[in-house]
C-alpha positions in Angstrom: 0.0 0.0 0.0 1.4 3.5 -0.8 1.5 6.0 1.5 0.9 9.2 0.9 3.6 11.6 0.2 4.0 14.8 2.6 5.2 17.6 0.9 7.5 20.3 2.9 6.6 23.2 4.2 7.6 26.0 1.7 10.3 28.1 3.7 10.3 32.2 2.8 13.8 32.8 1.2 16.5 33.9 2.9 16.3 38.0 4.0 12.7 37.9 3.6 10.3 38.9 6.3 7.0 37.5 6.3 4.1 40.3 6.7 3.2 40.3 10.3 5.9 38.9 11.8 7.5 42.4 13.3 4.1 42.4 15.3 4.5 39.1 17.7 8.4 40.5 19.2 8.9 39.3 23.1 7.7 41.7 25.6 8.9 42.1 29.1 6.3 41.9 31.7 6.1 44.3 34.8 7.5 43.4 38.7 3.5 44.6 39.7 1.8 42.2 37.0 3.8 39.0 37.8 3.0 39.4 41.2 -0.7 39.7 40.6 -0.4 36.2 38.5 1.9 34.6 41.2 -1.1 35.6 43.6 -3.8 34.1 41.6 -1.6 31.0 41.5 -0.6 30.7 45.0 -2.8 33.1 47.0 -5.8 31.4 46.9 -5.7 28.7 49.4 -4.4 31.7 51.8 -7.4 33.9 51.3 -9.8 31.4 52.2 -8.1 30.5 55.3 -7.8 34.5 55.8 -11.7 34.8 55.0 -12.3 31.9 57.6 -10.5 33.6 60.5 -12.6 36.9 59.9 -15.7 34.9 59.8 -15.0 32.9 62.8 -13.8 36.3 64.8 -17.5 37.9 63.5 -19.6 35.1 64.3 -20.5 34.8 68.4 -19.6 32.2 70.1 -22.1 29.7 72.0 -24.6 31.9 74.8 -23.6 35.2 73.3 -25.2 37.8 72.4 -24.5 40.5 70.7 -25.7 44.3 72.0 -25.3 47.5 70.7 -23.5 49.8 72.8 -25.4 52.5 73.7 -28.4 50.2 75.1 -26.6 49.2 78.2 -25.0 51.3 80.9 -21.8 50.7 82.9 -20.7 51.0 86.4 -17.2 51.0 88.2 -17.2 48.8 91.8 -15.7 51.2 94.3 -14.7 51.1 97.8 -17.8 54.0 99.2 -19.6 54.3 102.5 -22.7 52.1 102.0 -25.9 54.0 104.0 -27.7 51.0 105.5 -31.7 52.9 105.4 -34.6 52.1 103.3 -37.2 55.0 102.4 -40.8 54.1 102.7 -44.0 56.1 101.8 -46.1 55.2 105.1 -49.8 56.4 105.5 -51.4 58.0 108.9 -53.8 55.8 110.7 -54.9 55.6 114.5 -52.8 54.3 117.1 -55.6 52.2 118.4 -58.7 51.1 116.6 -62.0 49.6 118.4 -64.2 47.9 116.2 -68.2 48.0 117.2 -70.0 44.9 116.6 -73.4 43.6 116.9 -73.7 41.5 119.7 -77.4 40.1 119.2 -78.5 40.2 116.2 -82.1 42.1 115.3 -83.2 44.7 113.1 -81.9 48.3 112.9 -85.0 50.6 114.4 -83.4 53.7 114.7 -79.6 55.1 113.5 -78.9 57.8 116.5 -75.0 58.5 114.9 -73.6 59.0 112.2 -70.2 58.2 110.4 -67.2 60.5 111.4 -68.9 61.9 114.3 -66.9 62.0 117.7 -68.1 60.0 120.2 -67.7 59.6 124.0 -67.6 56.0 126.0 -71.6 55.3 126.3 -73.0 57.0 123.4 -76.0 55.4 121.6 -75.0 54.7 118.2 -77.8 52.2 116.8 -80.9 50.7 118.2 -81.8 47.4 117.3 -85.4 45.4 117.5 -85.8 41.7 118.0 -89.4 40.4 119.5 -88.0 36.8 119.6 -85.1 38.0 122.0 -87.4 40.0 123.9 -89.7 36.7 124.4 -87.0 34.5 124.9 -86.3 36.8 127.7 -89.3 37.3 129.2 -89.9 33.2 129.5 -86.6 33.0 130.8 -86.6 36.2 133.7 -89.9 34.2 134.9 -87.9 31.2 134.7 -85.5 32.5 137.1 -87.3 34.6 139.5 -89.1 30.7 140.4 -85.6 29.2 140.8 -84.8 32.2 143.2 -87.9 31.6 145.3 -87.1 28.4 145.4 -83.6 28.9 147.1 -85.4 31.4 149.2 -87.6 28.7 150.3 -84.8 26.4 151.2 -82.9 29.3 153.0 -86.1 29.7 155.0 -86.3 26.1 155.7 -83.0 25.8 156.8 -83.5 28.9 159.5 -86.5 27.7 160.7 -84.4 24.3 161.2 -81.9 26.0 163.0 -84.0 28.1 164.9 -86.4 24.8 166.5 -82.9 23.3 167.4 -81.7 26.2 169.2 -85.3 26.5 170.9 -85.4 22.9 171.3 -81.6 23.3 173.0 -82.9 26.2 175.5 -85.5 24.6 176.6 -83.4 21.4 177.6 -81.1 23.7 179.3 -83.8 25.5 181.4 -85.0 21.8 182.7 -81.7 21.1 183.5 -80.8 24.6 185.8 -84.5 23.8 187.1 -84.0 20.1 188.2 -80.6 21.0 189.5 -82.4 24.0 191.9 -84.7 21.4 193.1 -82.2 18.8 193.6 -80.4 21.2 195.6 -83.6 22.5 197.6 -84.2 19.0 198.6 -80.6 17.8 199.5 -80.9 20.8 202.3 -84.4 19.6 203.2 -82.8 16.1 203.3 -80.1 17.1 205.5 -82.3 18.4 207.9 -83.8 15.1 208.0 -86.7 16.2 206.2 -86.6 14.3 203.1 -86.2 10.9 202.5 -83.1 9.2 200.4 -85.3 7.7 198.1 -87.4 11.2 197.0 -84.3 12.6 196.8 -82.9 10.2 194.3 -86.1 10.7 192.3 -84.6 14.6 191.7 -81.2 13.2 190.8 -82.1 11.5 188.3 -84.4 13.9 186.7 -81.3 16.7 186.6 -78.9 14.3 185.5 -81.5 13.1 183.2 -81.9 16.4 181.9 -78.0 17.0 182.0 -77.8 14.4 179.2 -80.3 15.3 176.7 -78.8 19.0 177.0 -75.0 17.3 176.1 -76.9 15.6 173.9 -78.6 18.1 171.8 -75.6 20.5 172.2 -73.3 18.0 170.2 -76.2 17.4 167.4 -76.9 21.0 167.5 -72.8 21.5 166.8 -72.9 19.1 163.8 -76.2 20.9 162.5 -74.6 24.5 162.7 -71.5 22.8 160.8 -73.8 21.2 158.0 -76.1 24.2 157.8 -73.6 26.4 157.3 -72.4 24.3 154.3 -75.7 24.2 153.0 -76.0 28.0 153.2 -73.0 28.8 151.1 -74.5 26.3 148.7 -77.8 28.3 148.8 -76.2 31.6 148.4 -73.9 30.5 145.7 -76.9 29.0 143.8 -79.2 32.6 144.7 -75.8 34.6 143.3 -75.6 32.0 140.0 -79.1 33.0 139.7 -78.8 36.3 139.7 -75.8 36.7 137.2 -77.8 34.8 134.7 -80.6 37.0 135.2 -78.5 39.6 134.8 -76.7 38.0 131.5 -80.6 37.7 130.2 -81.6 41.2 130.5 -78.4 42.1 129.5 -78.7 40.5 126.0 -81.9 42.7 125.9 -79.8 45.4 126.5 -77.7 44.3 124.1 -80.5 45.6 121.1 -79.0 49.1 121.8 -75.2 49.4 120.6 -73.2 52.0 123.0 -69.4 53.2 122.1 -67.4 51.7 123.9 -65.1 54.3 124.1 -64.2 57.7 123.4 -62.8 58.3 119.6 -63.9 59.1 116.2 -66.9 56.9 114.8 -65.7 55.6 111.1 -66.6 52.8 108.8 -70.3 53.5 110.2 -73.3 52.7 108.1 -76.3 50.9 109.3 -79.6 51.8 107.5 -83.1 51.7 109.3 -84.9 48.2 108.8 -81.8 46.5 108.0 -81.1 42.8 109.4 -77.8 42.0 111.5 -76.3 39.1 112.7 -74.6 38.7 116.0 -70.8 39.2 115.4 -71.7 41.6 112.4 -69.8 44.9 112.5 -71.3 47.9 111.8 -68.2 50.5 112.3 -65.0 51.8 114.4 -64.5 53.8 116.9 -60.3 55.4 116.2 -58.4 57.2 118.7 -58.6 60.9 117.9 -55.5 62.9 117.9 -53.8 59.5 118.6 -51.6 58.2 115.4 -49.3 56.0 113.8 -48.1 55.1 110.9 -48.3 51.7 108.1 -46.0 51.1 105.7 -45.9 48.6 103.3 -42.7 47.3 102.8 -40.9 45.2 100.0 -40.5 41.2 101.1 -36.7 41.5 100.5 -36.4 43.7 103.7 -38.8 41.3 105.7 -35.8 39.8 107.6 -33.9 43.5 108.3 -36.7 45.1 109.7 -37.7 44.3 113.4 -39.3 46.1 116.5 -37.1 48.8 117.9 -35.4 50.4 114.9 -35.5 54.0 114.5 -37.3 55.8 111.9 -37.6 59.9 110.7 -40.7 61.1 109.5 -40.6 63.9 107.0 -44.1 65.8 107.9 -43.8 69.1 106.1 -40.4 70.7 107.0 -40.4 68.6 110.4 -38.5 65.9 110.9 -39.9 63.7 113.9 -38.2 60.4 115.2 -40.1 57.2 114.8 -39.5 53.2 116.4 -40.7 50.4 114.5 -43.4 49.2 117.1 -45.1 46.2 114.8 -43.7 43.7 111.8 -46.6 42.0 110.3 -45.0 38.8 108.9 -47.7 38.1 106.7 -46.7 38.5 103.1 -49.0 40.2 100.3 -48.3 40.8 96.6 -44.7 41.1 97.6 -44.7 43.6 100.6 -45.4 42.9 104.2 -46.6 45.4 107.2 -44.5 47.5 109.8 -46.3 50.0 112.1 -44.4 53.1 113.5 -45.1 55.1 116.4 -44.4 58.5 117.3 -41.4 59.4 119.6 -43.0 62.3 120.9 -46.7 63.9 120.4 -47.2 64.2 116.6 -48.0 67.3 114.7 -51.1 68.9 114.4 -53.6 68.4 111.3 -52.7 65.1 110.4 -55.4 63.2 108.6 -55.7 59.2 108.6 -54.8 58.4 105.3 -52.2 60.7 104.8 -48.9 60.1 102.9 -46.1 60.2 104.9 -41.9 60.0 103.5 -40.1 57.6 106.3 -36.7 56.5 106.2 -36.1 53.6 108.6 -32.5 52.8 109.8 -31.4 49.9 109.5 -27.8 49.9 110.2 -24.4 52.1 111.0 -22.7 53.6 108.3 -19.6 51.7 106.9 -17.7 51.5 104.0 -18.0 48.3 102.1 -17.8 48.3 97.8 -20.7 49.0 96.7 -22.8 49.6 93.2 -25.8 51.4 91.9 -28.8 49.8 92.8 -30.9 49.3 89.6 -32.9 47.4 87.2 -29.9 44.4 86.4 -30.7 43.4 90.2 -34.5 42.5 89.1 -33.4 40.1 86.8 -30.7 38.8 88.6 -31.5 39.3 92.3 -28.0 39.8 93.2 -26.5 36.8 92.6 -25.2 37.2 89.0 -23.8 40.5 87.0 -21.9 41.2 83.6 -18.7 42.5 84.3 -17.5 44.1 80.7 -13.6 43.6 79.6 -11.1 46.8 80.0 -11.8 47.4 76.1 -15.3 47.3 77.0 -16.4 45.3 73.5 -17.4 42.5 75.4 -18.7 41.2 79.1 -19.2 37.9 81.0 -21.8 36.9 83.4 -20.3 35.7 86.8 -21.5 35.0 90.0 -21.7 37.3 92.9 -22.4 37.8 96.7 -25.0 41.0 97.5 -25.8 42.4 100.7 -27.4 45.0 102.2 -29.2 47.7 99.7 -30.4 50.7 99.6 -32.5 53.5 97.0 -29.0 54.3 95.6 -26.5 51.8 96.1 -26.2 47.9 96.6 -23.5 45.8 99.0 -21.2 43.4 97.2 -20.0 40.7 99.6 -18.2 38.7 97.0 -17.7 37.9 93.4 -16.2 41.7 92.4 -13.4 44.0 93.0 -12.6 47.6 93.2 -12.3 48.3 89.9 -14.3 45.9 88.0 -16.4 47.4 85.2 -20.5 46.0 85.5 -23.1 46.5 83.4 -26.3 47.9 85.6 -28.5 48.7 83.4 -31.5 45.7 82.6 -30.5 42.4 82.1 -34.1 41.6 80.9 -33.6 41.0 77.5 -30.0 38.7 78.0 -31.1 37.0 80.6 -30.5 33.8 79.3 -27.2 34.7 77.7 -23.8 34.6 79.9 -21.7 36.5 77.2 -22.1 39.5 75.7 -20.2 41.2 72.9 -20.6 45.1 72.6 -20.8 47.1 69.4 
């Protein structure tokens, strides 16, 4: 098989340029341009690494969050004397209250006072109707009046007694002083020799006869007097028992008209004609007039820090009058509990129950301790956690701390922080869940 024949290329002849050829001449490239293809061979594995680390440093790590700078606020720890008080807004009320209650219960006939009136110890405030009551009481005064005759009869009974036994005694002594005259009559006459042994015996044996029945009835009589006398401190004490419940059942008539009990200021008072009360239903108050103290109602934190005894200062107007804790009402409610103040010394004039009053209770010396501003990060935290920012302040970490003592301005820290350290007090409401924060 042939193969086919390749014919050479035809070459230009010697000295001959072909057209075109002075346009592809060698050009030397630039220092700048061979580093910019030396970077697109090389470079690239390095710029992705380089991307990566600025990625990694941008996004947050686990539990942090990111906040922009001007929404929190930050405080310095510092070494400051901490002013152990707590400001209260108390209200005026009277130092002693009375309440008035219905002891029977009946219908209102007649209203005789009315509410805020000043009343003295005995005044008729309401009177009350019941016929029931005043039947019941009726059956039962004639119920008792019989019992009392009764005892009267058995007191009666028992003197007569007495008084036969004592008769029955004087007459056994007369006999005796009578037999013993004619005994002694006859023993003269008998001496004389005109009487015989035997008649004489006959008037010895009638004294000494006589003699024994008054020895006789004198111990019996002893024994009755003893006995009766019992008996008659039984009678009595039944006549007095008696007698005290037939004063208890006219006093529960009596009890249909409602009397102050005191002197004061009647308040709370407003029973309407015709209306129906129980017994134990109150119908009002009587308050000591000119006679005050004061409630305040006081956050539960401080429950354990307040206590009987501690001193107080009322601002009234531009007064300033010393107060003691007199009363802690433990009981808790909605998050505040009770304390009752009293005055020091007599109070000013004009006050009004009801009245707002500023107090500042003391509750400790002044020391110096590191202390805080006391703000909204201790709702959220109650003192036991805080974000303390780094010395660049870009960033801040939740750690645990000790709080103590607090005030309207500043809060103790016990442990967890230093002088120095840089906290974050404003609210921690909405990174409450986060223990990092990184700051933009």
């Amino acid at each position: 098989m042939d193969r086919p024949v390749t014919q050479p290329a035809t070459l230009p002849p010697a000295g001959r340029q072909i057209s075109g050829s002075g346009m592809d001449r060698a050009v030397a490239l630039s220092r700048a341009t061979l580093i910019r293809r030396r970077a697109l061979r090389f470079g690239g594995p390095a710029a992705f690494i380089l991307l990566a680390c600025v990625i990694w440093k941008m996004v947050p790590a686990s539990g942090t969050l990111s906040v922009q700078k001007d929404q929190v606020t930050i405080e310095t720890v510092r070494s400051a004397p901490f002013l152990d008080y707590l400001p209260v807004r108390a209200t005026v009320a009277p130092l002693n209250v009375t309440f008035v209650d219905a002891i029977q219960g009946g219908e209102v006939l007649e209203v005789v006072a009315h509410d805020g009136a000043l009343v003295a110890k005995g005044d008729v405030l309401v009177r009350l109707t019941n016929p029931q009551l005043q039947l019941d009481v009726t059956s039962r005064e004639a119920q008792i009046a019989s019992q009392l005759g009764a005892v009267s009869a058995q007191r009666l009974t028992l003197q007569q007694s007495r008084t036969a036994e004592e008769s029955q005694l004087g007459e056994a002594r007369y006999n005796l002083l009578k037999a013993q005259r004619e005994l002694e009559i006859h023993g003269q006459l008998q001496g004389q020799g005109f009487e015989s042994d035997a008649n004489l015996r006959s008037f010895r044996d009638e004294a000494d006869y006589y003699a024994r029945s008054v020895k006789r009835l004198t111990e019996a009589h002893k024994l009755d007097v003893a006995v009766a006398e019992k008996q008659g401190e039984e009678i009595d004490q039944e006549a007095q028992r008696l007698r005290n419940n037939l004063a208890v059942v006219e006093d529960s008539l009596n009890a249909l008209i409602l009397r102050s009990p005191l002197d004061g200021r009647l308040t709370n008072f407003d029973p309407q004609p015709g209306q129906s009360l129980k017994a134990g239903d109150k119908i009002g108050q009587i308050d000591s007039e000119g006679k005050y103290r004061l409630d305040a109602d006081i956050d539960e934190f401080y429950l354990g820090r307040v206590a009987i005894g501690e001193r107080a200062q009322a601002d009234i107007g531009d007064v300033k009058i010393p107060m003691t804790v007199a009363r802690v009402h433990p009981q808790v409610t909605n998050g505040q509990f009770r304390a009752e103040l009293t005055f020091d010394r007599e109070p000013p004039k004009g006050l009004r129950r009801g009245e707002s009053v500023d107090v500042r209770i003391t509750l400790g010396e002044t020391h110096t301790a590191l202390v805080l501003p006391n703000g909204a990060w201790l709702e959220a935290s109650g003192g036991s956690s805080a974000f303390v920012a780094t010395a660049d302040g870009r960033a801040a970490d939740r750690v645990t701390i000790v709080s103590g003592r607090r005030n309207p301005e500043q809060v103790e820290i016990t442990g967890g922080l230093h002088d120095g350290d840089r906290v974050i007090v404003s609210s921690y409401n909405s990174f409450k869940n986060f223990n990092h924060l990184s700051i933009h």
